[in-house]
Backbone as numpy.savetxt, mean C-alpha at the origin, in Angstrom:
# Nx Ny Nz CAx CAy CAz Cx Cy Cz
8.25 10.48 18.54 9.21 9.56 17.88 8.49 8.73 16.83
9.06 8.79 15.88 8.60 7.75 14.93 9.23 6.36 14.66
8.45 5.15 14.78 8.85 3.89 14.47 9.11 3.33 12.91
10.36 2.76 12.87 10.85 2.79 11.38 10.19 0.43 11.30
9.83 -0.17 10.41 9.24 -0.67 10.43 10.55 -1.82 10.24
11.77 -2.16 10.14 12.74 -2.75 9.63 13.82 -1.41 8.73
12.75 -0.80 8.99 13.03 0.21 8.25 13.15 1.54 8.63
0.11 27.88 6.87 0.60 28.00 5.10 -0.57 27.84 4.71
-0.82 27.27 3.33 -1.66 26.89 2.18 -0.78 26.17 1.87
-1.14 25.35 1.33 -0.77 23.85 0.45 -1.55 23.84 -1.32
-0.76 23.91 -1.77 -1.40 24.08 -3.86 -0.93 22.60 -4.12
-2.19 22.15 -4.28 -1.84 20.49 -4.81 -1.99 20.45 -6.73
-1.23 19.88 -7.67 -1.63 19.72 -8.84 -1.40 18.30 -9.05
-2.58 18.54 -10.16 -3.13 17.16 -10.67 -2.80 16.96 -12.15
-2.53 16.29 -13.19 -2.67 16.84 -15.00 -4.21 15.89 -15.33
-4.47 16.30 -16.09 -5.81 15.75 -16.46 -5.64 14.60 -16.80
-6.90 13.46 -16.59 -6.92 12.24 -17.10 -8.30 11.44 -17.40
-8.48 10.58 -17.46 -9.94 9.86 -17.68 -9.77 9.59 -16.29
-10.84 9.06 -15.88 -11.89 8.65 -14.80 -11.63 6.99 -14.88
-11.78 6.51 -13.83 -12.09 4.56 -14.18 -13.25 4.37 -13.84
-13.66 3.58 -14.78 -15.13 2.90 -14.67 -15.25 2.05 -13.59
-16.27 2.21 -13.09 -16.29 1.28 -11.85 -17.05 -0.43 -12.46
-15.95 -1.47 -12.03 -16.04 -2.87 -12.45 -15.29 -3.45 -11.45
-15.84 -3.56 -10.29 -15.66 -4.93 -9.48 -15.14 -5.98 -9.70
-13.84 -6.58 -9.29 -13.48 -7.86 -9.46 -14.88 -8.84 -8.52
-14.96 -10.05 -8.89 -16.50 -10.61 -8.72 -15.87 -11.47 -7.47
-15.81 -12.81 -6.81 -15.32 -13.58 -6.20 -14.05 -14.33 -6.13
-14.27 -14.93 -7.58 -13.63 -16.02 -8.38 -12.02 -14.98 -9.46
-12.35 -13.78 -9.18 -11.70 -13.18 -9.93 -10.66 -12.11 -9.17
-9.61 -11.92 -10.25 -8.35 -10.95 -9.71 -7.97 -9.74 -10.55
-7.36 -8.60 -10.18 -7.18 -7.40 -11.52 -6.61 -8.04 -12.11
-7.07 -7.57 -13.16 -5.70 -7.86 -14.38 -4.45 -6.78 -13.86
-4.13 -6.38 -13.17 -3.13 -5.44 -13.11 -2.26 -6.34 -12.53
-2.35 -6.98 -11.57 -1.48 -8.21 -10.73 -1.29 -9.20 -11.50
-2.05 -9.85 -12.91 -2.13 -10.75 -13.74 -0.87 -10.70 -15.03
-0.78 -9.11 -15.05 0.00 -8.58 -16.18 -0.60 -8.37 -17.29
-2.00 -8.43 -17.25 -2.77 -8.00 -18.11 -3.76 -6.67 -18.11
-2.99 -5.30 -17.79 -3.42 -3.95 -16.99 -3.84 -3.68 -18.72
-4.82 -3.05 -19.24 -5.08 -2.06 -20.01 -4.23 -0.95 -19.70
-4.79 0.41 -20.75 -4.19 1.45 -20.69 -3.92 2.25 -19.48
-3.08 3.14 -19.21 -3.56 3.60 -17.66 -4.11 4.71 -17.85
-5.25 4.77 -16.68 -6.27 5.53 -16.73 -6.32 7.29 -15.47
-5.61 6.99 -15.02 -4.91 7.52 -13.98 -4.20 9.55 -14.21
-3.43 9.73 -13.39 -2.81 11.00 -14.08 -1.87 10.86 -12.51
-0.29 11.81 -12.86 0.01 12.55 -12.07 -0.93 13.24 -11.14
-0.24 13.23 -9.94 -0.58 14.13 -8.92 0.81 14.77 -7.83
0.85 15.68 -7.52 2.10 16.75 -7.15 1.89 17.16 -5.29
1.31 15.45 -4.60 0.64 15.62 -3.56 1.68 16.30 -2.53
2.53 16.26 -2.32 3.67 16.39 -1.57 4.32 18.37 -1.84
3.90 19.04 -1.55 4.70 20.22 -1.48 5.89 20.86 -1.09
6.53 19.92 -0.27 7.53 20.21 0.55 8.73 19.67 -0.33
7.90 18.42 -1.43 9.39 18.19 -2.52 8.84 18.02 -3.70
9.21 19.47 -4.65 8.68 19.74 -5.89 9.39 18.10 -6.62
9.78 17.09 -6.17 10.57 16.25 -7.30 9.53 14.99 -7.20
8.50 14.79 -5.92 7.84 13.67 -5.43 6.40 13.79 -6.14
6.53 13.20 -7.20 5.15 12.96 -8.02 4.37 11.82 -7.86
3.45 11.57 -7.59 2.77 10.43 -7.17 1.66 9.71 -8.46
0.96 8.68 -8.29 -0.37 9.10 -9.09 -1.39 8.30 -8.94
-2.47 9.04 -9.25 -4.28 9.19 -8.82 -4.65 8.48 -9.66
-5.51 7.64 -9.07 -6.62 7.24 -10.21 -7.80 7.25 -8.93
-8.71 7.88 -10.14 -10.37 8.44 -9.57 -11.62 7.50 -9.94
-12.77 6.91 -9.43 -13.40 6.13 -9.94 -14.53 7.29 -10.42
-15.37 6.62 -11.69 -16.00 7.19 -12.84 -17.00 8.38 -12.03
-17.50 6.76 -10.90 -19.03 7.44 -10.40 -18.50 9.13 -8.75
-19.20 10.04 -8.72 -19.18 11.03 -8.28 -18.86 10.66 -6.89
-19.19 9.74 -6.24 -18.94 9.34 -4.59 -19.64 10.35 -3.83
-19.48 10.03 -2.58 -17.85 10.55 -2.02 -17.56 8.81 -1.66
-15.79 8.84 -2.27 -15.31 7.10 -1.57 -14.60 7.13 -0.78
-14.12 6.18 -0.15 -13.16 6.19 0.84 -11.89 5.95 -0.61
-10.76 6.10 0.18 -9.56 6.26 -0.26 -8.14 5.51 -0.19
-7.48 4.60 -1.02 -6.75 3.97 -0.66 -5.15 4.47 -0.95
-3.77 4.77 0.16 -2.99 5.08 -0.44 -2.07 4.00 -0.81
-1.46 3.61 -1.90 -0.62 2.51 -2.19 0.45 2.78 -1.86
2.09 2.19 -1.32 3.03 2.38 -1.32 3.57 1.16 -2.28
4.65 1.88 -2.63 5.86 0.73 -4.02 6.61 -0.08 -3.28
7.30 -0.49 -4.23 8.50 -1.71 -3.67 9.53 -1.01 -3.91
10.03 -1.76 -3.68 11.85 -1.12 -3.32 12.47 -0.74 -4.98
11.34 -1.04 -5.95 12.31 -0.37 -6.87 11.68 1.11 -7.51
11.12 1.55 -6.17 10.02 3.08 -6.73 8.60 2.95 -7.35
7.94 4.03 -7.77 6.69 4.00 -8.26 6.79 3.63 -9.70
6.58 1.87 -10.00 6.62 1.89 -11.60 5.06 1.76 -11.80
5.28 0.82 -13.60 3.99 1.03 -13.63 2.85 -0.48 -13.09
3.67 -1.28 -12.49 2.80 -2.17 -11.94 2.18 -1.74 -10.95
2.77 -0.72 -10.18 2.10 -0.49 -8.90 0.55 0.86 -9.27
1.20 1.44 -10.72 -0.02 2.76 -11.18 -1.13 1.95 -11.47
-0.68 0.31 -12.27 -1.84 0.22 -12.57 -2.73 -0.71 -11.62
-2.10 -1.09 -10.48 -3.25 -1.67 -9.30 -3.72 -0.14 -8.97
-3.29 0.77 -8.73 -4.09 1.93 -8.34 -5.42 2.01 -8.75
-5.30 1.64 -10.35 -6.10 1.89 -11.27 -7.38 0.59 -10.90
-6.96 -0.21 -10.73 -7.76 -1.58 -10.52 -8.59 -1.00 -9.25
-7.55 -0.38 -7.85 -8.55 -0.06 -6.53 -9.61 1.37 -7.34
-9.31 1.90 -8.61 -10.40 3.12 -8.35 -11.32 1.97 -9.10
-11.35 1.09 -9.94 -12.50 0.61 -10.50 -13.20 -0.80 -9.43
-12.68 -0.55 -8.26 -13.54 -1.41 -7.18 -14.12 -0.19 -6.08
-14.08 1.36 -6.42 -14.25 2.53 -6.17 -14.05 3.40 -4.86
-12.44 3.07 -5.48 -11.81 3.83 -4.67 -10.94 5.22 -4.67
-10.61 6.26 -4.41 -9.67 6.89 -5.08 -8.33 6.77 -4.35
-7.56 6.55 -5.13 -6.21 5.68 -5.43 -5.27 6.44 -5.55
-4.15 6.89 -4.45 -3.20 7.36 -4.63 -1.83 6.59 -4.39
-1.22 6.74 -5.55 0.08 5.58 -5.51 0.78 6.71 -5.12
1.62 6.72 -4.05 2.69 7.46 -3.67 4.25 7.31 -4.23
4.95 8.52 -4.08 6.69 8.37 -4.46 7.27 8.95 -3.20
7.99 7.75 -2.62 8.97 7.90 -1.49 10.17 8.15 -2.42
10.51 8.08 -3.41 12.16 8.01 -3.84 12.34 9.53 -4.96
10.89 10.56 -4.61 11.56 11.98 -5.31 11.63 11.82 -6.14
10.93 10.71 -7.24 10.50 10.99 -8.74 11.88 9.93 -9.37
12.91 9.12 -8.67 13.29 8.17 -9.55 12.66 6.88 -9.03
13.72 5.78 -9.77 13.14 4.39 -9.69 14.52 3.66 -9.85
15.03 2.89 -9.42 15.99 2.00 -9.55 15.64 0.83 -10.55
16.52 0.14 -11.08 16.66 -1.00 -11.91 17.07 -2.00 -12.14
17.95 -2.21 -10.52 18.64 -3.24 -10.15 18.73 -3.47 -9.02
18.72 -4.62 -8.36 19.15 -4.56 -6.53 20.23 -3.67 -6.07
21.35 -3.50 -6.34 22.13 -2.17 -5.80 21.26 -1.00 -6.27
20.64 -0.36 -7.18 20.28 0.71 -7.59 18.90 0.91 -6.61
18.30 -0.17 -6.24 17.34 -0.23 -5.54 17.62 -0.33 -3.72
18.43 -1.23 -3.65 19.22 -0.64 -1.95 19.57 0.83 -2.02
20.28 1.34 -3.09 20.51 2.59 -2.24 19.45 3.69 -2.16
18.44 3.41 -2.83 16.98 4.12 -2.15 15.99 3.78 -1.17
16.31 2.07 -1.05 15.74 1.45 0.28 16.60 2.23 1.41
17.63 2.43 1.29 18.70 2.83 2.47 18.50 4.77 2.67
18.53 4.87 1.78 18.31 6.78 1.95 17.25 6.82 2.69
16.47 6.25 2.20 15.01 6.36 2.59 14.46 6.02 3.71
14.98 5.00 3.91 14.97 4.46 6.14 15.74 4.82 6.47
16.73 5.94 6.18 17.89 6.36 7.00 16.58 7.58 7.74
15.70 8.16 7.30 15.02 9.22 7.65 13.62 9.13 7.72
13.28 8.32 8.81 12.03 7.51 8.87 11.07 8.93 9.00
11.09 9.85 9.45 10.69 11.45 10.06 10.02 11.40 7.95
11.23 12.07 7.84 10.58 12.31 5.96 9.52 11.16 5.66
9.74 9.74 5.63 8.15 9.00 5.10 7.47 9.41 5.74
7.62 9.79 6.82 5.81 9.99 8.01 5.26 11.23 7.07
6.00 12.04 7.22 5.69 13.71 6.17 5.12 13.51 5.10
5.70 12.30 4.27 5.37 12.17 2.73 3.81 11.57 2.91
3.45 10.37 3.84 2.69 10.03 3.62 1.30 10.93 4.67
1.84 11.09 5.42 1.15 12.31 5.98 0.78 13.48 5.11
1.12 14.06 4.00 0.93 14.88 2.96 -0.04 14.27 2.19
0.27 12.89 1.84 -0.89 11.96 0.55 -2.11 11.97 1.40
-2.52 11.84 3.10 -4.05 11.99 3.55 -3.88 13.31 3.12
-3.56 14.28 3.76 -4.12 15.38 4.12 -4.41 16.22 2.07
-3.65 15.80 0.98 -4.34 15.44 -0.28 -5.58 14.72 -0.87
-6.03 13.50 -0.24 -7.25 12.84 -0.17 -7.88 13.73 0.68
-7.87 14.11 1.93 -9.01 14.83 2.60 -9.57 15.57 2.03
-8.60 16.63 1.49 -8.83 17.75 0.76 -9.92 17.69 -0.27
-9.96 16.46 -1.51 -10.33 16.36 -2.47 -12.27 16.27 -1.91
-13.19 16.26 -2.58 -14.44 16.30 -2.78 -15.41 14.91 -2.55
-14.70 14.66 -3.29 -14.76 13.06 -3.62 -14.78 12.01 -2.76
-14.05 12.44 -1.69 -13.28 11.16 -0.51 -14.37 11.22 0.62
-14.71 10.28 1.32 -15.43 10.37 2.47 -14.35 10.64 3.78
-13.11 10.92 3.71 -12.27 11.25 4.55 -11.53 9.95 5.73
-12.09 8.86 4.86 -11.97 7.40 5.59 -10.45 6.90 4.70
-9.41 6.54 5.02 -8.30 6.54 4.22 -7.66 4.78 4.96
-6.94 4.22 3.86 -6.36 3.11 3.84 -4.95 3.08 3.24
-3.96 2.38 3.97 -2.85 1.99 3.19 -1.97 0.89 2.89
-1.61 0.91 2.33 -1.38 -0.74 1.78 0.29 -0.60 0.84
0.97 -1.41 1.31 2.48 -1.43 0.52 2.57 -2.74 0.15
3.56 -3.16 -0.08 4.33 -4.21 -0.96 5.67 -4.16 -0.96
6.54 -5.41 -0.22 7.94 -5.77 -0.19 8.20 -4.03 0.60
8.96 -3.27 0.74 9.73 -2.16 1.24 8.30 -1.37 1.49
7.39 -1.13 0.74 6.25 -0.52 0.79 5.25 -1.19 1.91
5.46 -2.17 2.25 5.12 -3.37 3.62 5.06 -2.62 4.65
6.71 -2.80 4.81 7.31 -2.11 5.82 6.62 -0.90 6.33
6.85 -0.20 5.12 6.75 1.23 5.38 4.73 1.59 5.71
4.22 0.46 5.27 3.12 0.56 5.87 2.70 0.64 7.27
3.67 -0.39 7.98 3.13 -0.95 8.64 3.62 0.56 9.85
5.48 1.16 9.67 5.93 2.01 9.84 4.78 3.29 9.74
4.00 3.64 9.34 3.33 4.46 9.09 2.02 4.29 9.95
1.80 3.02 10.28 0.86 2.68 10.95 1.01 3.24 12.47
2.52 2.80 13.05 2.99 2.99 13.71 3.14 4.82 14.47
3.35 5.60 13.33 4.19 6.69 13.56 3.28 8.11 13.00
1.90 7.53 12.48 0.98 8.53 12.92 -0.35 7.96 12.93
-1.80 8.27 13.27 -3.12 8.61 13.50 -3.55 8.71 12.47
-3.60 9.35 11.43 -4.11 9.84 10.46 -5.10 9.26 9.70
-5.14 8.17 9.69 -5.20 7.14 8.45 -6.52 6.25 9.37
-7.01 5.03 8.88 -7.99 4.42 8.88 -7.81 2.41 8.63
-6.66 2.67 8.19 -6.02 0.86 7.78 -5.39 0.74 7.32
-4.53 -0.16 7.61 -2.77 -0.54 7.41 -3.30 -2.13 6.60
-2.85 -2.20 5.48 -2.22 -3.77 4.96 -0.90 -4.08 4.39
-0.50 -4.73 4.91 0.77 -5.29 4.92 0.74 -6.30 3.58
1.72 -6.15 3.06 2.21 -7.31 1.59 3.80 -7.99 2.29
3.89 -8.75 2.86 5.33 -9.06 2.74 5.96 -8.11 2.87
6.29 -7.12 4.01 7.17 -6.32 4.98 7.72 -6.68 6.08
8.71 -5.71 6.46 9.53 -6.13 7.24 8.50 -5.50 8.52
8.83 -6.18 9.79 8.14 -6.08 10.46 8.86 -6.15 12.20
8.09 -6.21 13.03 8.82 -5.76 14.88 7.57 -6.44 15.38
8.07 -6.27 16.42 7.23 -7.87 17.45 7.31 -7.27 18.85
7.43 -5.95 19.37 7.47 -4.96 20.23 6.22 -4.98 20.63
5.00 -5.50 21.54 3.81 -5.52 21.80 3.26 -3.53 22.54
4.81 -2.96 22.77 4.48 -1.80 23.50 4.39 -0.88 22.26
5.28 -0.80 20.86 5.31 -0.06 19.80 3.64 -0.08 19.38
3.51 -1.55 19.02 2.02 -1.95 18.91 0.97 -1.39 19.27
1.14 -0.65 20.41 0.18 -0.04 21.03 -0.05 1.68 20.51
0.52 1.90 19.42 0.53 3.39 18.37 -0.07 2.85 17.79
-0.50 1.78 17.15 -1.65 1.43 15.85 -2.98 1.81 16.45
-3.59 2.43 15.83 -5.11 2.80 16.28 -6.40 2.20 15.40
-5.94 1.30 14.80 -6.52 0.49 13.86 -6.20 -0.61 13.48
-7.33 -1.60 13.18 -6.99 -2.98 12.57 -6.14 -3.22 11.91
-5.11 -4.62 11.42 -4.21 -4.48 10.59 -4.36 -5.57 9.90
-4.00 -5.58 8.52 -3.99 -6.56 7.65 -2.84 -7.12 7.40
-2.32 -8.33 7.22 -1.43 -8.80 6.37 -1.37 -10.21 6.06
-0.36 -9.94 4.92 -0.61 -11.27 3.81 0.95 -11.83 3.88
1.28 -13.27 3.80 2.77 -13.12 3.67 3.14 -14.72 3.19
4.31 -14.49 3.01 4.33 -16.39 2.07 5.13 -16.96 2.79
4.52 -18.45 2.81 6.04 -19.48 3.91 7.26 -19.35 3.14
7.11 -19.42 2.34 8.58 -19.67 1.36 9.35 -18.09 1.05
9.55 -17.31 1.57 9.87 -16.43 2.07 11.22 -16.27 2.83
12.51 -16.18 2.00 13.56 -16.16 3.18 13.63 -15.18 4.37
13.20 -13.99 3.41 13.29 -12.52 4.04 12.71 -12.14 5.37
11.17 -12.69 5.31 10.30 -12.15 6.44 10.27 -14.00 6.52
10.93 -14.50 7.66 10.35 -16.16 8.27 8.89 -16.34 9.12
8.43 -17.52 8.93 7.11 -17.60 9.75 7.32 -17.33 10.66
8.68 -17.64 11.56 8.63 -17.15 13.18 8.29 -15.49 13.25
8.85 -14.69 12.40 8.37 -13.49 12.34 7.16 -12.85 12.49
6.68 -13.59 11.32 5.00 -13.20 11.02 4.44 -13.81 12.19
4.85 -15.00 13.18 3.75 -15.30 14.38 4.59 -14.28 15.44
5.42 -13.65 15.53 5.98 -13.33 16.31 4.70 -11.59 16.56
4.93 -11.11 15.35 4.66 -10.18 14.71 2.82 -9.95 15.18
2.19 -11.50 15.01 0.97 -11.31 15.55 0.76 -11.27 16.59
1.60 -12.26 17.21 1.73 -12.25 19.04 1.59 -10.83 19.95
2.14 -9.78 19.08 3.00 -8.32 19.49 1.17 -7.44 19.30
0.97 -7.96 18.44 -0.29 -7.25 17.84 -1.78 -7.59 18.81
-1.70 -9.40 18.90 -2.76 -9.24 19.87 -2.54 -9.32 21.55
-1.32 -8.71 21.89 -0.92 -8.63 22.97 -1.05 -7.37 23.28
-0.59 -6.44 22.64 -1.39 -4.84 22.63 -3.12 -4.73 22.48
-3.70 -6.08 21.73 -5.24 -5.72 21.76 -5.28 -4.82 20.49
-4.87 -5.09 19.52 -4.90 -4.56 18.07 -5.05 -5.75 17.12
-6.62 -5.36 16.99 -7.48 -6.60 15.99 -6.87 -6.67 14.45
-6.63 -8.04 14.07 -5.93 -8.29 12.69 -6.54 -9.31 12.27
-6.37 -9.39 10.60 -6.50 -10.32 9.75 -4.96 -10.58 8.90
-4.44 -11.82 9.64 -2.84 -11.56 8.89 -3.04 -13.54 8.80
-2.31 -13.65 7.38 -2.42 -14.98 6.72 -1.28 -15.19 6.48
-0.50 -16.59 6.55 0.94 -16.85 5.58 -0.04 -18.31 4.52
0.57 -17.46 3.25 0.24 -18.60 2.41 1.17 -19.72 2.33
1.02 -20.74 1.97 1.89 -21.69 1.30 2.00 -22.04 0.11
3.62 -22.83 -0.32 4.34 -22.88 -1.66 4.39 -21.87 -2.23
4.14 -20.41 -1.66 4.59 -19.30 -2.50 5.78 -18.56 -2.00
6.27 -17.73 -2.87 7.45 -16.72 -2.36 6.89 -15.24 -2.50
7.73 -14.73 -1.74 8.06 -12.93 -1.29 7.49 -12.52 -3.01
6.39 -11.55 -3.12 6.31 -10.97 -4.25 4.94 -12.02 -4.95
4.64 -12.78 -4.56 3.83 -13.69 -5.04 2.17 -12.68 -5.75
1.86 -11.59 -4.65 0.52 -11.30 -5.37 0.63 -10.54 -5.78
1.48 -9.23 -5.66 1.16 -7.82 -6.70 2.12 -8.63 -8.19
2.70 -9.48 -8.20 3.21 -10.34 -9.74 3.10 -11.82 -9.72
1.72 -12.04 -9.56 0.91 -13.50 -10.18 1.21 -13.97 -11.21
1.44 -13.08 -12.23 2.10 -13.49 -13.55 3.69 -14.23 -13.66
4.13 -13.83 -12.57 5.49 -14.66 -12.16 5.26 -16.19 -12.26
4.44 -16.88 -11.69 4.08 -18.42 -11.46 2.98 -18.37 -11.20
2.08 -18.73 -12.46 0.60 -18.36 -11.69 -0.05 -19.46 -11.56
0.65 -20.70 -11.83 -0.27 -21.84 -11.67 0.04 -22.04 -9.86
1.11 -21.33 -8.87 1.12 -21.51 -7.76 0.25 -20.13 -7.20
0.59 -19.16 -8.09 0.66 -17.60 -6.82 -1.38 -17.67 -6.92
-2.30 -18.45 -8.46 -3.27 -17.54 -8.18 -4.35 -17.82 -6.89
-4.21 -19.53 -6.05 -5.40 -19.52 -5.67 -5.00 -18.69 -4.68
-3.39 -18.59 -4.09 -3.84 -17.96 -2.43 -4.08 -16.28 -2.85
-3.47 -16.03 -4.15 -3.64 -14.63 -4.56 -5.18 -14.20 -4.80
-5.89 -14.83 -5.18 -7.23 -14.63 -4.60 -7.79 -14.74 -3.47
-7.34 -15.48 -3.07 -7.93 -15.56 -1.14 -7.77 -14.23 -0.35
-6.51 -13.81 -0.67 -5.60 -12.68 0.01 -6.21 -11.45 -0.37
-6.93 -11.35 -2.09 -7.77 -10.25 -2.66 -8.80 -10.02 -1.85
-9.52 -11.33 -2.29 -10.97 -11.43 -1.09 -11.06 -10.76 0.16
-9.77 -11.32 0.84 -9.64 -10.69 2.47 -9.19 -9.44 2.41
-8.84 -8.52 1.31 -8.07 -7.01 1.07 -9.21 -6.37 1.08
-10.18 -7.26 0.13 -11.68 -6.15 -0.21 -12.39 -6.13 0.55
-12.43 -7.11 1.64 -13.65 -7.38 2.48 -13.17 -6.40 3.89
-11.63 -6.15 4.26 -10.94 -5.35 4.76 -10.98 -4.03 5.16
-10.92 -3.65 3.18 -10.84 -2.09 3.49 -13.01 -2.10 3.17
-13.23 -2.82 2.93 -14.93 -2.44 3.54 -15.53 -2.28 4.40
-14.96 -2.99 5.56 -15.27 -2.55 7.07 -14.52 -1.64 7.37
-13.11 -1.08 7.01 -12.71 -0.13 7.62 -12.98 0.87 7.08
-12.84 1.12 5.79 -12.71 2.51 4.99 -14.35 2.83 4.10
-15.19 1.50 3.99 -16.36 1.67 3.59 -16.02 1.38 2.03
């Protein structure tokens, strides 16, 4: 059974692209991709998913040869745009290889109704995300490059579905949570086979603090080690778009970086 979170041969193709240079955000510092200040994207399509010629995802590779560990990103509820390609791009130049996934089959919504009804298709069939993202490791494994150590990380619906994924297979190596919906089931809890991260804001109608303590309660009651923070004076959406209010979102949006990198370093290397 798979837990929904609130929510052969295999021929993989790639199209060609540049490489990212590997440049470390330093302490004091954040991507420009979360800032709204992303350069070009450096990245390419990737066709990780076989089972649905329509689910295009995309890669970004860091410069140097590795082998790295691997981070998969999940989107927000309005599909794979390009804020989410170009944090991809930011995790390969802290050297990672970076696969932004497509749960929504190659569209994107543009409005809150246009965007519910792919939040809703899409948790109607919690079975299909496990597959999809179960397809994006077994794509990183594959590749040369990867040390076979894998991480995943969503945002708003992509949260969720992290944490859902955490839940509903093995595969993987680390779950971080952005402001997802979340369960407080201490027995579900006990399918995570790994540490969990999450980040989340008081000011938040959606996910309430009782949640998020509820949520940890469930976690260290199963004996599943976490690093999970609620910031204050910020709202839902605060770090993957800092550029929204940045004289509030940047200090905890750095704190929350800090604890992402220091994260997937103990887990994924």
């Amino acid at each position: 059974m798979k837990y929904l979170a609130g929510l052969a041969t295999l021929v993989f193709i790639t199209t060609a692209a540049a490489e990212v240079p590997y440049s470390p955000t330093g302490e004091d510092e954040l991507p420009d991709a979360i800032l709204g200040n992303a350069g070009p994207l450096l990245g390419s399509d990737a066709a990780y998913y076989p089972a649905n010629d329509k689910t295009m995802g995309y890669l970004a590779v860091p410069e140097s040869a590795g082998p790295h560990g691997a981070v998969i990103l999940i989107h927000e509820w309005n599909g794979l745009g390009k804020r989410v390609r170009e944090t991809a791009d930011a995790f390969a130049a802290e050297g990672y290889v970076a696969l932004a996934i497509d749960l929504y089959s190659g569209r994107t919504g543009n409005n809150r109704d246009e965007n519910m009804v792919l939040v809703r298709e899409t948790l109607a069939d919690p079975d299909e995300i496990i597959r999809n993202l179960d397809a994006a490791v077994d794509f990183l494994e594959k590749r040369s490059d990867t040390t076979g150590k894998i991480g995943a990380v969503g945002w708003c619906y992509g949260g969720g579905v992290a944490l859902s994924f955490a839940l509903g297979s093995d595969t993987h190596d680390a779950t971080a949570i952005f402001y997802g919906s979340l369960l407080d089931d201490p027995e579900q809890m006990k399918n995570i086979h790994h540490e969990v991260y999450g980040t989340f804001a008081r000011n938040d109608s959606g996910i309430p603090v009782d949640k998020v303590n509820a949520f940890v309660a469930a976690l260290r009651s199963a004996g599943i080690e976490n690093d999970v923070h609620i910031y204050d004076d910020v709202r839902h959406g605060f770090w993957l778009h800092v550029d929204r209010d940045p004289e509030t979102n940047t200090g905890p949006a750095k704190d929350a970086w800090q604890r992402l990198k220091a994260y997937f370093k103990r887990t994924i290397g």
